[in-house]
N, C-alpha and C positions, 0 to 999 in steps of 0.2 A: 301505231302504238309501239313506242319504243322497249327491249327488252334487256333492263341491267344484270349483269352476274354481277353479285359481290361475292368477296373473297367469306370465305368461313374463319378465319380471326374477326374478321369486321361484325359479321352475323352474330358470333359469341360474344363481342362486347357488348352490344344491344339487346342479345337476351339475360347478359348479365345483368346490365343495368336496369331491366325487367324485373328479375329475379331477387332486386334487391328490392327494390321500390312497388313491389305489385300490387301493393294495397292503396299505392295512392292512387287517387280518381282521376283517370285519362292516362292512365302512364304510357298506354301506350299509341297513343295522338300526342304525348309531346316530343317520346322518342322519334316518332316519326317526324314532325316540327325538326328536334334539334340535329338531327341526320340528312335531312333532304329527301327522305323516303316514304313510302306510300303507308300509310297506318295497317293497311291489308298488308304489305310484304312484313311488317312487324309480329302483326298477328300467325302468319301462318308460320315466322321462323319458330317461333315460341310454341308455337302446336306441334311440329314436326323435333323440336329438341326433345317436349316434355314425351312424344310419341317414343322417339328414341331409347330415352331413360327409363322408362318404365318396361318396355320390350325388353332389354338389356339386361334388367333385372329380374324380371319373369324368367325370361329363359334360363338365369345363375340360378335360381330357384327351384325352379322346375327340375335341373339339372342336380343339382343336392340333394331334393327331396326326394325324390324316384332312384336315387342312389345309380347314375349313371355313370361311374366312374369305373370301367373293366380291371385298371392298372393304378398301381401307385404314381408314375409318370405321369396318364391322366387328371389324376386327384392333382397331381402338383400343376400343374399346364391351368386347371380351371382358379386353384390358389392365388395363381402367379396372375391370370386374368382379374378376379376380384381385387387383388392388392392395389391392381394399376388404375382402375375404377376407382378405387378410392384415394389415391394421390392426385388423380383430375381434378374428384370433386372437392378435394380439397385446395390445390391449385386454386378452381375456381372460388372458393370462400376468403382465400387471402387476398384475389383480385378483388374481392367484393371489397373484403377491409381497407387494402389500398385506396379505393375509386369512392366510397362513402362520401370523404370530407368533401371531396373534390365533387362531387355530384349535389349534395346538400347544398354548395355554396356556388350553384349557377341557376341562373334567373330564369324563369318561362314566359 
């Protein structure tokens, strides 16, 4: 049994392409199909991303809430962490916009 690393740009296109498409039926047996990869390596990237984000967020949360901020510095360092989280995911929504048409108009 052979063991692939893929790079993680490759991993986020295909949870993007996930992400976008997750309501349609199989999306991800044909990601798997149109990449060459195993529907399990699909599945588990997409469980280990959505694991990520939500941890990520829990802890900004966590950390807000219980007012864990000793310093102003603090308070700005956790700011400046949130802002970049959300330039990601926003990032990631305009790759969405881009890859849309371009995904809609290929065949399975």
């Amino acid at each position: 049994m052979s063991h692939n690393k893929y790079s993680l740009p490759f991993k986020l296109t295909i949870v993007t392409e996930y992400m976008m498409n997750k309501k349609t039926k199989g999306i991800q047996a044909k990601l798997a199909n149109k990449y060459g990869i195993s529907k399990n390596s699909v599945g588990n990237w997409i469980k280990k991303y959505q694991e990520t984000v939500n941890t990520k967020a829990s802890n900004l949360n966590k950390a807000y809430n219980e007012h864990l901020f000793p310093s102003n510095q603090d308070s700005l360092l956790i700011e400046n962490t949130i802002l970049k989280s959300i330039i990601v995911e926003k990032e990631i929504e305009l790759n969405q916009l881009r890859n849309r048409k371009r995904f809609k108009n290929m065949k399975f």
